[in-house]
N, C-alpha and C positions, 0 to 999 in steps of 0.2 A: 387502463394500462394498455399501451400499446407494443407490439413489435412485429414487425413484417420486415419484407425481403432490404425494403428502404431504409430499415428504424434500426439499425445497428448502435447499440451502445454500451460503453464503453467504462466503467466506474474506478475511475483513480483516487486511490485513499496516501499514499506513499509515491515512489519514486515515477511511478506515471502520471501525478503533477506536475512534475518538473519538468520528464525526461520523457512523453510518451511514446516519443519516436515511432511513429504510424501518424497519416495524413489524418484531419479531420476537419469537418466544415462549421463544426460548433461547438464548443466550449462552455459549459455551463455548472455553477455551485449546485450543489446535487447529496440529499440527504437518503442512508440506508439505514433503516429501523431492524434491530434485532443485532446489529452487530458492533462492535467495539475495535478502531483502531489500535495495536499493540505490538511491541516489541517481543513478541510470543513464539518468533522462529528462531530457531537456530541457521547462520547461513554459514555454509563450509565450502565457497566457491564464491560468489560475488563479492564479499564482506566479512571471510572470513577464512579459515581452512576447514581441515579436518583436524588440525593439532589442538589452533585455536580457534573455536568458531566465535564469528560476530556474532549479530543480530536483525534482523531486517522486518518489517512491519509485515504483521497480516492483519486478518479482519478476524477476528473471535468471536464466536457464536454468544451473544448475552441479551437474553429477551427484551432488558431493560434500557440498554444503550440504545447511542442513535450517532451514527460516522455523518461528519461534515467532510465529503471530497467534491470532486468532480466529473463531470459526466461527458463526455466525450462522444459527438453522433458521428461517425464514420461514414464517410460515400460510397454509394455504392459498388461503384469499381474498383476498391479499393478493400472491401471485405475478407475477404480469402485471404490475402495478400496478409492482413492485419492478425488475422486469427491466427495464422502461423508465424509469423515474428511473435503474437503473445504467447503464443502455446512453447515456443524454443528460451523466450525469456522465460516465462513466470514456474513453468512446470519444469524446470532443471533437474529437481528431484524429487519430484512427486509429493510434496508437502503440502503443496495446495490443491485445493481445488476449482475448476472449473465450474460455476452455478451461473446462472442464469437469474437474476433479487430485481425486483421493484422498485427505484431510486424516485423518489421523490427532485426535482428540480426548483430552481429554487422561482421559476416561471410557476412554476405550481404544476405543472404539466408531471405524471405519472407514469414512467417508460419501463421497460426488461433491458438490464445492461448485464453483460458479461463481469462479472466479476470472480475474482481469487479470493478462497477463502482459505484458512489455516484446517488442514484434516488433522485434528485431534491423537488421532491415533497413531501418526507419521512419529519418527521415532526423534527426527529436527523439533518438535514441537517444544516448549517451555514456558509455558502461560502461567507458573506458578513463579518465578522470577520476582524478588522484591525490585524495586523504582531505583536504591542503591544498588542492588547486582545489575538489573539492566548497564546503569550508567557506567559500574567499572568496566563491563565490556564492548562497549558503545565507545569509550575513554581509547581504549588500545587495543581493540582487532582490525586486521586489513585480509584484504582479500583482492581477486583476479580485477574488481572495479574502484579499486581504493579501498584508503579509509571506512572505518565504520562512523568514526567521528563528521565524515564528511556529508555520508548518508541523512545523519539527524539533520547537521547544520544545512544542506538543502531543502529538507521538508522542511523543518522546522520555518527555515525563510519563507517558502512559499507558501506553507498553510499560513503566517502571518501576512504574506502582502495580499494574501486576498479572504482576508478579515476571517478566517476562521480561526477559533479558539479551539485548543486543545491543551490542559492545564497538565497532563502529566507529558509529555510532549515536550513543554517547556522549559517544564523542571528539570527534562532529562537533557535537553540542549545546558541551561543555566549550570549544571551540575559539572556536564561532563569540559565543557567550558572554565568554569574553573580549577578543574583539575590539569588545566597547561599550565597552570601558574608558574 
């Protein structure tokens, strides 16, 4: 496992698939063991208020799980730079956290990426949410970046155009989808 001054990396499971906005020089499918992508936060600002809050994905701690995202190696001029655009997106309101996890790539190569994880004890947190409550709120909250409806249908696309499966993920796109009817 590697990571020095040059080896910056970067672990998107959610909306920094899509949307990383930070330069990078390599892009690669990239697996974390121990945690579980989930609709586990509450967002009261990007996707949601404080009246009605969305929902936005974090990583949840679950020994058993294993996140299919992406790994992101960052240049090095460009580090500093990145760390603080992630630290003003992702830390809004201190729900996540900042760790430093093990990503497996899908080279097979073993790196340290920056990663956000959900702090449990943040009072946003809701990881007990059934797949139907997610989706009723998924269906109809907006916030300061849109829709939350918009949020899924992005991942959703893009964890499918680059062959990664995620079955409740799906469900919750399919779900909240046919509830335009």
């Amino acid at each position: 496992m590697t990571q020095a001054a040059d080896n910056f990396w970067v672990f998107g499971y959610g909306s920094l698939i899509w949307n990383p906005d930070f330069p990078y020089e390599r892009r690669e499918i990239a697996q974390l063991s121990g945690w579980a992508r989930s609709f586990c936060m509450r967002s009261i600002h990007h996707r949601g208020t404080p009246e009605h809050p969305g929902l936005v994905l974090a990583l949840d701690q679950n020994p058993t799980a294993t996140c299919n995202g992406v790994g992101f190696l960052v240049p090095p001029q460009h580090q500093m730079v990145t760390l603080a655009l992630l630290r003003e997106r992702e830390l809004i309101s201190s729900a996540y956290l900042e760790e430093w996890l093990p990503i497996r790539l899908q080279s097979g190569e073993q790196v340290l990426a920056l990663t956000y994880v959900i702090d449990r004890n943040h009072v946003q947190y809701c990881g007990a949410l059934s797949l139907s409550q997610q989706a009723d709120i998924l269906a109809t909250a907006t916030g300061q970046r849109g829709h939350n409806r918009d949020y899924l249908a992005a991942t959703a696309h893009h964890l499918q155009a680059l062959g990664i499966e995620d079955p409740d993920l799906t469900w919750l796109w399919q779900e909240v989808e046919a509830s335009k009817g």
